[in-house]
N, CA, C and O atoms as CSV, one atom per row, in Angstrom:
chain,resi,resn,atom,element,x,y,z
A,1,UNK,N,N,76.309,178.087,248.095
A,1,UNK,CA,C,77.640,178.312,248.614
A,1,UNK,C,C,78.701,177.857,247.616
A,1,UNK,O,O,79.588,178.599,247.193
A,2,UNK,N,N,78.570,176.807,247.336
A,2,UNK,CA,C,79.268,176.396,245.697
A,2,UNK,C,C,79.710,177.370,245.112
A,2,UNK,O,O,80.885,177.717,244.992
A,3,UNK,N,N,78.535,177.973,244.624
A,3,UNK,CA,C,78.568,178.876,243.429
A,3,UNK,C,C,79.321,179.943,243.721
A,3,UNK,O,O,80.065,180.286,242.801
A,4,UNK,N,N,79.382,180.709,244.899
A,4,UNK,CA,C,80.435,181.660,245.569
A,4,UNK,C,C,81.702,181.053,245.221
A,4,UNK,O,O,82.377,181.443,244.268
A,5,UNK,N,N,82.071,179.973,246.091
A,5,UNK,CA,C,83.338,179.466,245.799
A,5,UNK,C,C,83.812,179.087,244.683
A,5,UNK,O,O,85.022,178.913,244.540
A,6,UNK,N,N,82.838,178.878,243.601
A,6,UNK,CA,C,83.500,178.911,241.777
A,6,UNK,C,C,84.098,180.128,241.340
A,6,UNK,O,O,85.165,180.384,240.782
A,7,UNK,N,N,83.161,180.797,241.726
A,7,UNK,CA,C,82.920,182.336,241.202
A,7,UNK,C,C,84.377,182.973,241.934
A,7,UNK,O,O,85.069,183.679,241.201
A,8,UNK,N,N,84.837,182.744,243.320
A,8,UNK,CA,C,85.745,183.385,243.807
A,8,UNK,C,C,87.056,182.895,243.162
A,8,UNK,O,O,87.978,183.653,242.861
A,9,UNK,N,N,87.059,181.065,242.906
A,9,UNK,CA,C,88.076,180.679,242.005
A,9,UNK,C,C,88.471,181.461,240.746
A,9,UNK,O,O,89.561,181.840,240.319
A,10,UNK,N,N,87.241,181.571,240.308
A,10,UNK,CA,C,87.664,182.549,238.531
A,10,UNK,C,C,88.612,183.119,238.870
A,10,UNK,O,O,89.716,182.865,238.388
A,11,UNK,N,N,88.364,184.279,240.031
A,11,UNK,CA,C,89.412,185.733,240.129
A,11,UNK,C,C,90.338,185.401,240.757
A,11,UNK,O,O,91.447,185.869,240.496
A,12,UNK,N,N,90.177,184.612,241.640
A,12,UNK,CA,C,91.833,184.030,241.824
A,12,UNK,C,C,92.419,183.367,241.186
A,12,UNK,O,O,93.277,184.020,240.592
A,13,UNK,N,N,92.444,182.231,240.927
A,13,UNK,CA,C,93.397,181.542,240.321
A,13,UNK,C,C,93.769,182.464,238.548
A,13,UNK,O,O,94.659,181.924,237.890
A,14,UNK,N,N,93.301,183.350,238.108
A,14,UNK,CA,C,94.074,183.934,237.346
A,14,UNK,C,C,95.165,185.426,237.477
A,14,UNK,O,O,95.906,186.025,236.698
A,15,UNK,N,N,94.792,185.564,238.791
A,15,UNK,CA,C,95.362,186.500,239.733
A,15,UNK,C,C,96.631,186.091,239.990
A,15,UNK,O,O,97.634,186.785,239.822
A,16,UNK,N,N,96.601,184.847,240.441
A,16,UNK,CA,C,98.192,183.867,240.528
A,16,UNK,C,C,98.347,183.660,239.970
A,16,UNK,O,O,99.557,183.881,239.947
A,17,UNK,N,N,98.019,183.094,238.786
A,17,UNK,CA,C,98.618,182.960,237.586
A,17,UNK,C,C,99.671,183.820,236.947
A,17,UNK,O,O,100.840,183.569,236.656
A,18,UNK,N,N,98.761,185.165,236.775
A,18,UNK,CA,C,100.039,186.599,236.409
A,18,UNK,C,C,100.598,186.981,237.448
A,18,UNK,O,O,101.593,187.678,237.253
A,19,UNK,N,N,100.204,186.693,238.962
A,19,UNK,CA,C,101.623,187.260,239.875
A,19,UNK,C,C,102.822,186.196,239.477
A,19,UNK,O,O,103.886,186.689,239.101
A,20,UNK,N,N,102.695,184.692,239.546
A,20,UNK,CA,C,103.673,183.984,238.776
A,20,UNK,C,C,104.415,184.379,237.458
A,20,UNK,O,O,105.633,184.224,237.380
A,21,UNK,N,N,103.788,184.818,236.571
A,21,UNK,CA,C,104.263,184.777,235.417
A,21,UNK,C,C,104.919,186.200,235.573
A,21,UNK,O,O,105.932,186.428,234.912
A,22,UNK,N,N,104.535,186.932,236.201
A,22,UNK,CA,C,105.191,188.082,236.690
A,22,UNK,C,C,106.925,187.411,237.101
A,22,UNK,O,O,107.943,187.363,236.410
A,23,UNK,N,N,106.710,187.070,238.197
A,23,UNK,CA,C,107.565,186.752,238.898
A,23,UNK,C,C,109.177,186.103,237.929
A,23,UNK,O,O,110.358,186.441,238.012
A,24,UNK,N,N,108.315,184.862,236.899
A,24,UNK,CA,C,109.576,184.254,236.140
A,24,UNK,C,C,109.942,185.494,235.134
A,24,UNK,O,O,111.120,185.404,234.788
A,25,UNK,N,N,109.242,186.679,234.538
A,25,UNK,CA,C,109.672,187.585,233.758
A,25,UNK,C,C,111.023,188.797,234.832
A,25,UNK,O,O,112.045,189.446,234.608
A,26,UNK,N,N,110.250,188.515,235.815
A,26,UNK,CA,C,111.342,189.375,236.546
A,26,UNK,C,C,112.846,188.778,237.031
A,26,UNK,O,O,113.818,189.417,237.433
A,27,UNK,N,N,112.705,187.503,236.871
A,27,UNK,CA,C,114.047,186.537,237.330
A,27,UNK,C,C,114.877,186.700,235.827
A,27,UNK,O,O,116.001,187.159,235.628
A,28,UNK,N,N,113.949,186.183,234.921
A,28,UNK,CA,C,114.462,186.397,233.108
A,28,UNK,C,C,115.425,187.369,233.123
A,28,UNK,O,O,116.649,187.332,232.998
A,29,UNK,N,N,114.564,188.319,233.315
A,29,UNK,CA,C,115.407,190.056,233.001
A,29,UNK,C,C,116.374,189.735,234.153
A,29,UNK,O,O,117.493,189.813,233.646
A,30,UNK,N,N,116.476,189.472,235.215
A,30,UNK,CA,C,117.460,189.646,236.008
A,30,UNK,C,C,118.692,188.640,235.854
A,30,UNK,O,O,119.783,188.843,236.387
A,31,UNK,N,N,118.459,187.793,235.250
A,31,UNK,CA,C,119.933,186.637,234.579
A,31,UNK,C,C,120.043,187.115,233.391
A,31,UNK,O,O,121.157,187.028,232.874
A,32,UNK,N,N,119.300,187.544,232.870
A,32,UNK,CA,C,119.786,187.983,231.456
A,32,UNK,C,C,120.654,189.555,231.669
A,32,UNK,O,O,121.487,189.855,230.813
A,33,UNK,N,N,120.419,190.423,232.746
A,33,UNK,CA,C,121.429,191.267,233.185
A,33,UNK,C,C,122.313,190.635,233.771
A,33,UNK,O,O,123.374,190.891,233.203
A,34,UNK,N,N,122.495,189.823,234.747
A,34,UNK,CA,C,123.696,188.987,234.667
A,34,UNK,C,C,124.644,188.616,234.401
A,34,UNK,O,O,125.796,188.689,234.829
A,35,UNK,N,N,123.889,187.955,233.243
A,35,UNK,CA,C,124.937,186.933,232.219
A,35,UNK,C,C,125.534,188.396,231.372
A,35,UNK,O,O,126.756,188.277,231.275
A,36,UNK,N,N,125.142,189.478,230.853
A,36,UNK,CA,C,126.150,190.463,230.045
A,36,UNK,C,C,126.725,191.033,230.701
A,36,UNK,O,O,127.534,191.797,230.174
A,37,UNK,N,N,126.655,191.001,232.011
A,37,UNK,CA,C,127.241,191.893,232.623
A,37,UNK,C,C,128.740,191.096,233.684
A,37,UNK,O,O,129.514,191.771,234.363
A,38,UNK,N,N,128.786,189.758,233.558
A,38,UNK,CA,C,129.438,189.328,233.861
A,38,UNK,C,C,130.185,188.497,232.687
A,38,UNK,O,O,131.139,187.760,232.939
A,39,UNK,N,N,129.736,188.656,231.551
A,39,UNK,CA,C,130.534,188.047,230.473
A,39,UNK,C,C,131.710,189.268,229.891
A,39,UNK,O,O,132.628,188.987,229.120
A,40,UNK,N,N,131.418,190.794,230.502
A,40,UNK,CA,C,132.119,191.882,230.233
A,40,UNK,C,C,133.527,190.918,230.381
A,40,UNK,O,O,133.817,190.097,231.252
A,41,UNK,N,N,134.457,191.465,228.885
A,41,UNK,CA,C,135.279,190.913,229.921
A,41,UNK,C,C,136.290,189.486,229.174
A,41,UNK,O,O,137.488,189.207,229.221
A,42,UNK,N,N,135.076,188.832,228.509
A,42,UNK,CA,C,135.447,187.204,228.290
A,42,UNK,C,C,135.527,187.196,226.747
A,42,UNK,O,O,134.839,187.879,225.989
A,43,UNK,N,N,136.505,186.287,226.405
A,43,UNK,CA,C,137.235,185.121,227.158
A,43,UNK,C,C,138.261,185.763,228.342
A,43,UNK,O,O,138.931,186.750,228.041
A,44,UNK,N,N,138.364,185.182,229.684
A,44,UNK,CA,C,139.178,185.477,230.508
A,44,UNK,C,C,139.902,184.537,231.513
A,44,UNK,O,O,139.513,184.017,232.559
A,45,UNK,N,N,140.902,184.500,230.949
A,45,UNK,CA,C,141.733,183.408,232.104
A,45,UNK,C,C,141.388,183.877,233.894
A,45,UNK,O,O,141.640,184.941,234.459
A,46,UNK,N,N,140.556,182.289,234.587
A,46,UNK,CA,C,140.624,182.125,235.573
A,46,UNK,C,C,141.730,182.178,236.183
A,46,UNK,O,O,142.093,183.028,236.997
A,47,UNK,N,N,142.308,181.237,235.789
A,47,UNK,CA,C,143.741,180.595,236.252
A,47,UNK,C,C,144.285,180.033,235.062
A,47,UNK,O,O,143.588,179.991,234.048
A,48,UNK,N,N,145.470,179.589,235.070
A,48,UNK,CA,C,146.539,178.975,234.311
A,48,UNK,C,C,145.787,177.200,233.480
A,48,UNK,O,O,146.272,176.583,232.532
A,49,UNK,N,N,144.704,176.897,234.181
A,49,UNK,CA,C,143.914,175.732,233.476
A,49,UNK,C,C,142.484,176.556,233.192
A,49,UNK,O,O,142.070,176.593,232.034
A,50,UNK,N,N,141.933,177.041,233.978
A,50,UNK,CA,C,140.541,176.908,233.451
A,50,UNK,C,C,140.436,178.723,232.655
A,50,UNK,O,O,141.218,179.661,232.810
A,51,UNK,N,N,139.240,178.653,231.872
A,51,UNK,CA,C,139.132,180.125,230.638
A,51,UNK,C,C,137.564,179.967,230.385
A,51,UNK,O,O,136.790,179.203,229.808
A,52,UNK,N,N,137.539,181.424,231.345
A,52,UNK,CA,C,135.876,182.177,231.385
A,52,UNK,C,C,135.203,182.413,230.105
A,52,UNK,O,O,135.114,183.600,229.791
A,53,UNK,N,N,134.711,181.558,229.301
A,53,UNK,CA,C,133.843,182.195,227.645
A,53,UNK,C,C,132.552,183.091,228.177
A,53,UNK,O,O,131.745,183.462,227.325
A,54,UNK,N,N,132.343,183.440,229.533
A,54,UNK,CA,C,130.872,183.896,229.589
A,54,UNK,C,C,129.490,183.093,229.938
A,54,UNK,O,O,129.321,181.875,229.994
A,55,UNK,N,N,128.839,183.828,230.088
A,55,UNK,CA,C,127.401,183.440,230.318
A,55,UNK,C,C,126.167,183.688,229.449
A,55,UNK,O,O,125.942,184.718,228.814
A,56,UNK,N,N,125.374,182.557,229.516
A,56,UNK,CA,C,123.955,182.400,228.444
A,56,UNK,C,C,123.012,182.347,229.588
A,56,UNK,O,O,123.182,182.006,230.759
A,57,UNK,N,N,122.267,182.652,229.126
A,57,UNK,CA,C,120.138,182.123,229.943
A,57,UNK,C,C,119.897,181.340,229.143
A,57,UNK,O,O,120.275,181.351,227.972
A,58,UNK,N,N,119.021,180.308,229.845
A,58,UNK,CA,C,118.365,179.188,228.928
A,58,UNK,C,C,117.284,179.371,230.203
A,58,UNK,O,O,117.850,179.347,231.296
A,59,UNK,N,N,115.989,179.530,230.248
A,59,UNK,CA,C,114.919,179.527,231.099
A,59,UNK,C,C,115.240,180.388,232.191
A,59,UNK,O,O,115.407,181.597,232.034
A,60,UNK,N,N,115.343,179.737,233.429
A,60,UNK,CA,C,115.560,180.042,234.229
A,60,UNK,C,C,117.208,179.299,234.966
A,60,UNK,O,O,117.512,179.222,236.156
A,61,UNK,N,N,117.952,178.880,233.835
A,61,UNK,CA,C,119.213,178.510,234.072
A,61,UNK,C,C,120.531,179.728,233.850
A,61,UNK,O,O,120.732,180.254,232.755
A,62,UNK,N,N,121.169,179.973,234.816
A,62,UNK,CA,C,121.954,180.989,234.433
A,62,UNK,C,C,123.640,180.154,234.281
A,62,UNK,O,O,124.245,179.749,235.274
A,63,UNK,N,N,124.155,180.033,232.911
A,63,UNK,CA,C,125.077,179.242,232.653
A,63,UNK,C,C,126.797,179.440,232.765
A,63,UNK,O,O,127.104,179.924,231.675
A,64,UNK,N,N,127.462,179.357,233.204
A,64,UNK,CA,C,128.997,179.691,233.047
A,64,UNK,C,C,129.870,178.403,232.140
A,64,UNK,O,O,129.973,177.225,232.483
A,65,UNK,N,N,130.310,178.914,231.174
A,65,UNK,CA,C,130.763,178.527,230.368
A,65,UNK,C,C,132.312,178.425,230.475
A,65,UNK,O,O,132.984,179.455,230.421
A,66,UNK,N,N,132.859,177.275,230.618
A,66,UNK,CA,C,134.247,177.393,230.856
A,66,UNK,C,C,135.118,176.268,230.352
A,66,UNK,O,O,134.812,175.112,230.646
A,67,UNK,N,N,136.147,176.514,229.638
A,67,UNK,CA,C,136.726,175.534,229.157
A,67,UNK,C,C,138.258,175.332,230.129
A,67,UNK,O,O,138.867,176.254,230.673
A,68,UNK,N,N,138.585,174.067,230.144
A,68,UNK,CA,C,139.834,173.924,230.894
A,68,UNK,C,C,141.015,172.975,230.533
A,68,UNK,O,O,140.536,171.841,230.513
A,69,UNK,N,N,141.995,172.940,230.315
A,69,UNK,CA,C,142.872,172.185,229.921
A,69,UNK,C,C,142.662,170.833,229.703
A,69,UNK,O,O,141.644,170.393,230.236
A,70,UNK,N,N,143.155,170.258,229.240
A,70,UNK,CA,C,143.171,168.756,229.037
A,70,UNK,C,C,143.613,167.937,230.172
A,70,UNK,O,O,143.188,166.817,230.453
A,71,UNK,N,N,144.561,168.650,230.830
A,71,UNK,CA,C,145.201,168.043,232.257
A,71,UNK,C,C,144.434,168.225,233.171
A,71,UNK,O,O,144.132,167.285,233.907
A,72,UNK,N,N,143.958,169.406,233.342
A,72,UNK,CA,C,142.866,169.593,234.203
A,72,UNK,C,C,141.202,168.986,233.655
A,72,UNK,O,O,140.292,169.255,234.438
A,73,UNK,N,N,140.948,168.470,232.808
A,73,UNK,CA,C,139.894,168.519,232.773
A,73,UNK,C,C,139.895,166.565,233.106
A,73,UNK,O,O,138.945,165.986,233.632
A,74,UNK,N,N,141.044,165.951,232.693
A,74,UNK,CA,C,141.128,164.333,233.384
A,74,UNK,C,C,141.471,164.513,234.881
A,74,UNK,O,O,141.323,163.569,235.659
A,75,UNK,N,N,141.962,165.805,235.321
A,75,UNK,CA,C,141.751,165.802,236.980
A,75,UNK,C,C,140.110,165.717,237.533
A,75,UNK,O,O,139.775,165.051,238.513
A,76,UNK,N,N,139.206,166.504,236.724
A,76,UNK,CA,C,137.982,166.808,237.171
A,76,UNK,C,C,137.102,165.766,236.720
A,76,UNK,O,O,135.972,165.531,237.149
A,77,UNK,N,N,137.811,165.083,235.691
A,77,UNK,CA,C,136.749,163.712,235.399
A,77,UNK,C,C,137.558,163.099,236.500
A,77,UNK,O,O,136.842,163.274,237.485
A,78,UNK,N,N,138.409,162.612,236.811
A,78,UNK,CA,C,138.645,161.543,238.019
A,78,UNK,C,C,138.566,162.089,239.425
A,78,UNK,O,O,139.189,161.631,240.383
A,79,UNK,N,N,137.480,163.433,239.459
A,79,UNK,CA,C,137.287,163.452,241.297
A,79,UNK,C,C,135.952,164.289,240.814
A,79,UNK,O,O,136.132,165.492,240.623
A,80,UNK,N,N,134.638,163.767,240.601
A,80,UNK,CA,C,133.861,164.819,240.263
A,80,UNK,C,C,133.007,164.943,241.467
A,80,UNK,O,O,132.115,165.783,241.355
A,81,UNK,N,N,133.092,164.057,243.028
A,81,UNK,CA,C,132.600,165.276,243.738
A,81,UNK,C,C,133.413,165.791,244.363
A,81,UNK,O,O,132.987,166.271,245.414
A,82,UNK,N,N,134.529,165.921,244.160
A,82,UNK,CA,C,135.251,166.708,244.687
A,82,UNK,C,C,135.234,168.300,243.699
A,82,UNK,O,O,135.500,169.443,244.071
A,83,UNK,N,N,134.883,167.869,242.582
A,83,UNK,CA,C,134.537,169.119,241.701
A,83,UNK,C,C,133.574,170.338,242.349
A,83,UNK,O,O,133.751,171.521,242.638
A,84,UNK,N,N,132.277,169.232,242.423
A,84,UNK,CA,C,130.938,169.731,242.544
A,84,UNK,C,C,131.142,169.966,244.456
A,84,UNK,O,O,130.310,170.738,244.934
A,85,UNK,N,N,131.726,169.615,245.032
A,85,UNK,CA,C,132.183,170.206,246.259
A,85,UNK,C,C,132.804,171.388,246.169
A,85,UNK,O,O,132.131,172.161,246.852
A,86,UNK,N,N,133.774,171.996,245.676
A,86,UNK,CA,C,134.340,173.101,245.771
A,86,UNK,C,C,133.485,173.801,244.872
A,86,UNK,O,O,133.697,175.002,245.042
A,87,UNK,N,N,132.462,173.588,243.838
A,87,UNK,CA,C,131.901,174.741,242.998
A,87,UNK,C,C,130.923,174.794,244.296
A,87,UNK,O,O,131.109,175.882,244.841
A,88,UNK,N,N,130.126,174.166,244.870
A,88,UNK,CA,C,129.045,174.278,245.758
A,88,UNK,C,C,129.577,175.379,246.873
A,88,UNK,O,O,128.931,176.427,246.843
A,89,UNK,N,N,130.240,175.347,247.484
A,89,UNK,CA,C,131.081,176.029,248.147
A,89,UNK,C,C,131.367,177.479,247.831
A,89,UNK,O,O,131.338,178.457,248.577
A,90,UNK,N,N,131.699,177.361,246.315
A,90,UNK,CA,C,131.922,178.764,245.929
A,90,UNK,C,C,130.234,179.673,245.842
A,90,UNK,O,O,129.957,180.819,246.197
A,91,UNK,N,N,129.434,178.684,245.275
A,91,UNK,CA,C,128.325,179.217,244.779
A,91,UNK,C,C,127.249,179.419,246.312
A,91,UNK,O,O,126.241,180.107,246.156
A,92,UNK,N,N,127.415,179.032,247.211
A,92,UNK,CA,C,126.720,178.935,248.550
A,92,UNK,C,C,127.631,180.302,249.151
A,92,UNK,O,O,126.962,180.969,249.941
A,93,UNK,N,N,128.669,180.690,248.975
A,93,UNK,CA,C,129.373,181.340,250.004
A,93,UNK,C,C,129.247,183.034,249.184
A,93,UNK,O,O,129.649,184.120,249.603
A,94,UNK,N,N,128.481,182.663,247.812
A,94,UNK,CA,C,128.000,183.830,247.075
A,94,UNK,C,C,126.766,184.921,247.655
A,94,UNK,O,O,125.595,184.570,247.512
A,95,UNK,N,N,126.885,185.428,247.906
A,95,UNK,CA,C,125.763,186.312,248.081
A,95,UNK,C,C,124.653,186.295,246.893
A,95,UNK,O,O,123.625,185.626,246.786
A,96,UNK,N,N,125.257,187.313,246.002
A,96,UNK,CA,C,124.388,187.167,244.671
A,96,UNK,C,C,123.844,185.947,243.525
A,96,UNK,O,O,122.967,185.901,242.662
A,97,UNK,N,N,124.673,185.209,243.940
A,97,UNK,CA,C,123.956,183.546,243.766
A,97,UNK,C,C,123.137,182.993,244.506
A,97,UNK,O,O,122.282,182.135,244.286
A,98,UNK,N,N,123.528,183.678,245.646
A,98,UNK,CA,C,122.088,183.056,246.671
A,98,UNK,C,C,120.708,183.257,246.807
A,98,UNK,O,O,119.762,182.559,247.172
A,99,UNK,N,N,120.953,185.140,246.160
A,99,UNK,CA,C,119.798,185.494,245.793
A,99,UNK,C,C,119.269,185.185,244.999
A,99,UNK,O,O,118.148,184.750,245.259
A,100,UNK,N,N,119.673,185.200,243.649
A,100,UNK,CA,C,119.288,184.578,242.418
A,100,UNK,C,C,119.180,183.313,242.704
A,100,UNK,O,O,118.359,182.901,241.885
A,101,UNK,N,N,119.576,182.248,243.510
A,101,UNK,CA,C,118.651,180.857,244.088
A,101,UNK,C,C,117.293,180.712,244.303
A,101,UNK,O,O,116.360,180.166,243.714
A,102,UNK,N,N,117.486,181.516,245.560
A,102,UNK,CA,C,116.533,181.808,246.099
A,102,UNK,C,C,115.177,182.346,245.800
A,102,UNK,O,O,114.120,182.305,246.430
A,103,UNK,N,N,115.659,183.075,244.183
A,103,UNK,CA,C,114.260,183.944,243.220
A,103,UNK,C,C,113.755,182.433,242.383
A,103,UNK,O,O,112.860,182.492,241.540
A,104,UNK,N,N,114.422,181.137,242.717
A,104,UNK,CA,C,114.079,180.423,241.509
A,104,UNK,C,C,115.030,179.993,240.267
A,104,UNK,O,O,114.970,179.004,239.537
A,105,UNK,N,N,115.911,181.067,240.288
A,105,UNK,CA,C,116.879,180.515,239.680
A,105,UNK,C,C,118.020,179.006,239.606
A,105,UNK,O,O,118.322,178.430,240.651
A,106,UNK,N,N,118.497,178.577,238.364
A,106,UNK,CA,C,119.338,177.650,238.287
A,106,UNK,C,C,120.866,178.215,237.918
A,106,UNK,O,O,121.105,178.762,236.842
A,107,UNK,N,N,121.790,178.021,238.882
A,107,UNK,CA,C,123.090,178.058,238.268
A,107,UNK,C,C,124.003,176.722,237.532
A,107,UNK,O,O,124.066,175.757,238.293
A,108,UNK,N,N,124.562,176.561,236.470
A,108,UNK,CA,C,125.103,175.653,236.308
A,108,UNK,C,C,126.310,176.579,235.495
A,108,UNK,O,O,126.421,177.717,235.037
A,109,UNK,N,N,127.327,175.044,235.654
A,109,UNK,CA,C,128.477,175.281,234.947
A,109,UNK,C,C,129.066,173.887,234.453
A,109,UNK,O,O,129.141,172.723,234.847
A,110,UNK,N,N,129.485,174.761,233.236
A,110,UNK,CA,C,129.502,174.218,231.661
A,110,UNK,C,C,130.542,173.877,231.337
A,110,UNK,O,O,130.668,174.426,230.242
A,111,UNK,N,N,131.762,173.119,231.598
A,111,UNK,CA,C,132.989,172.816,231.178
A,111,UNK,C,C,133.066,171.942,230.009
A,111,UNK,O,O,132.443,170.882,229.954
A,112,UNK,N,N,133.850,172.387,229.039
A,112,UNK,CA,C,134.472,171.632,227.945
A,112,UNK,C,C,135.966,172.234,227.905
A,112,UNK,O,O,136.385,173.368,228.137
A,113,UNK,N,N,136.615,171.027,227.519
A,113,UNK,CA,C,138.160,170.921,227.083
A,113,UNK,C,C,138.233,172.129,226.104
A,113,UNK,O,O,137.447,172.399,225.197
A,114,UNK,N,N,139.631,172.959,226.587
A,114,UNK,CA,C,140.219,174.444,225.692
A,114,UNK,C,C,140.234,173.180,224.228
A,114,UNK,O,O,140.410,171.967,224.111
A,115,UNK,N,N,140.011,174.058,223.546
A,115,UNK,CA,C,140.435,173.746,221.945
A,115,UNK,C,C,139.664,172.579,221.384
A,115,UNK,O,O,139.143,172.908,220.318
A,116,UNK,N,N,139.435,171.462,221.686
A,116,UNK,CA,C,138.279,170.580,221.458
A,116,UNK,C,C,137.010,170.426,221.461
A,116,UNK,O,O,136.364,169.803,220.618
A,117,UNK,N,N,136.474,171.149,222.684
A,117,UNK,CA,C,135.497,171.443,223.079
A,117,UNK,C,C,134.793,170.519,223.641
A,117,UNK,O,O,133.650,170.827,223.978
A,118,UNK,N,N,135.179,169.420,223.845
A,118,UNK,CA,C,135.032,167.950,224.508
A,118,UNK,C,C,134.049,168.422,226.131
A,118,UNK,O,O,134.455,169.062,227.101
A,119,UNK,N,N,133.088,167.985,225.954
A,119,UNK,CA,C,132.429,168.181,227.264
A,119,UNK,C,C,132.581,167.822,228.045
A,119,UNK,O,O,132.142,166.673,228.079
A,120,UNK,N,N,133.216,168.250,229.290
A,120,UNK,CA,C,134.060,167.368,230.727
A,120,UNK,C,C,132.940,167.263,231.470
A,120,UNK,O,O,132.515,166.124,231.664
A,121,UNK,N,N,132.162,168.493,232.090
A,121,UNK,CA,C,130.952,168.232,233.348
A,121,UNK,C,C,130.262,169.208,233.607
A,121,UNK,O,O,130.932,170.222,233.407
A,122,UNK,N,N,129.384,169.409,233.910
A,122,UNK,CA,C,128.130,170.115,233.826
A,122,UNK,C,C,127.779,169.983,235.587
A,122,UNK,O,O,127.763,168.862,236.094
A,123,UNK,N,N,127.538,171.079,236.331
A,123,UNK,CA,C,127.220,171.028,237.298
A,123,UNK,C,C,125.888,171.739,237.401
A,123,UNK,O,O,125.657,172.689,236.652
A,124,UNK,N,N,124.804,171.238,238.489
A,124,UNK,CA,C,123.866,172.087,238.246
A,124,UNK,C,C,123.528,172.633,239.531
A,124,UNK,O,O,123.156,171.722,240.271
A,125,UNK,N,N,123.507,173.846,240.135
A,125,UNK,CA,C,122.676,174.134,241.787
A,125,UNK,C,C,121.320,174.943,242.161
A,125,UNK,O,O,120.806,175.837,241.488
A,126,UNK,N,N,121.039,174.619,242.921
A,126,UNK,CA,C,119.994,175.321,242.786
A,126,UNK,C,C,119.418,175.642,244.465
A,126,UNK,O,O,120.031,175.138,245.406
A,127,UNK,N,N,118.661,176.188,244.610
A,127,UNK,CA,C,117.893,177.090,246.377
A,127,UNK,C,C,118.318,175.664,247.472
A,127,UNK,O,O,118.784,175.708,248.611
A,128,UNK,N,N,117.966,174.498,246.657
A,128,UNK,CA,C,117.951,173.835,248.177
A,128,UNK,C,C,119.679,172.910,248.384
A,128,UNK,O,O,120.090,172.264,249.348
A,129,UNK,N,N,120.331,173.206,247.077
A,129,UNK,CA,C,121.820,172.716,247.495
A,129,UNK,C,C,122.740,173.944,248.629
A,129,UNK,O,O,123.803,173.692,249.197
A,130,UNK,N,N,122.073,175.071,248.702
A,130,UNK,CA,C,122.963,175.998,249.893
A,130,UNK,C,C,121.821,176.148,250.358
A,130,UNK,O,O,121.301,177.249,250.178
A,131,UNK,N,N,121.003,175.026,251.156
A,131,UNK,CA,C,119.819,175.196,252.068
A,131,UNK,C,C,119.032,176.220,252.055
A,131,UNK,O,O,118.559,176.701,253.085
A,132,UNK,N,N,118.797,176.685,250.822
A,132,UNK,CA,C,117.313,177.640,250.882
A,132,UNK,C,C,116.448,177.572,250.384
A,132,UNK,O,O,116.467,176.884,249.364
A,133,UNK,N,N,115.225,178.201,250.764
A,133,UNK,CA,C,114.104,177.651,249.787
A,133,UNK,C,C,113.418,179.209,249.006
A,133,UNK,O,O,113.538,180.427,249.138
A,134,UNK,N,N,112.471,177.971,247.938
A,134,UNK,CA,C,112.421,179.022,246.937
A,134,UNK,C,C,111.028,179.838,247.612
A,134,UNK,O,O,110.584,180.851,247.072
């Protein structure tokens, strides 16, 4: 009976293996359409402080890149969950972020100071910060 159950391991566990590896190639391609397709466009003023440079993939991280004033960016260092509260908010009340959560994906966002490039804060979310699972 052993020997059945080795033998049945072989073919499975490499069976899951490539439905997995399947799976992260299909999330890949799908942030990497993403990110060009939402960087159309950039650099693009949000608002009057913050400026859209676009989006990168790094794994399974899909990145927004944004630089923001100097005034604004000592507002966001002196309230950072109040930061990561209103990005959570935005990114939960997303549809298409939710999905892309939900596949496994990571959203983060990337702030550095306009013109310096001074790194203000890095937020990161992911399936179980807008209660879903992967």
């Amino acid at each position: 009976m052993l020997r059945y159950t080795a033998l049945a391991l072989c073919f499975i566990l490499p069976a899951a293996a490539q439905a997995a590896s399947l799976k992260e190639q299909e999330l890949s391609q799908m942030l990497q359409k993403v990110a060009k397709e939402s960087s159309v466009g950039t650099p693009r003023a949000i608002n009057e402080d913050i400026l859209d440079r676009g989006y990168t993939v790094e794994g399974r991280q899909l990145i927004n890149h944004l630089s923001v004033r100097a005034s604004h960016a000592h507002q966001m260092e002196a309230n950072p969950a109040t930061v990561r509260t209103q990005l959570a908010a935005s990114v939960c009340r997303n549809t298409g972020y939710r999905q892309l959560l939900a596949r496994g994906a990571m959203l983060v966002y990337s702030f550095t100071e306009y013109q310096s490039n001074r790194p203000v804060a890095n937020e990161r979310f992911e399936a179980a910060d807008c209660g879903l699972s992967k």
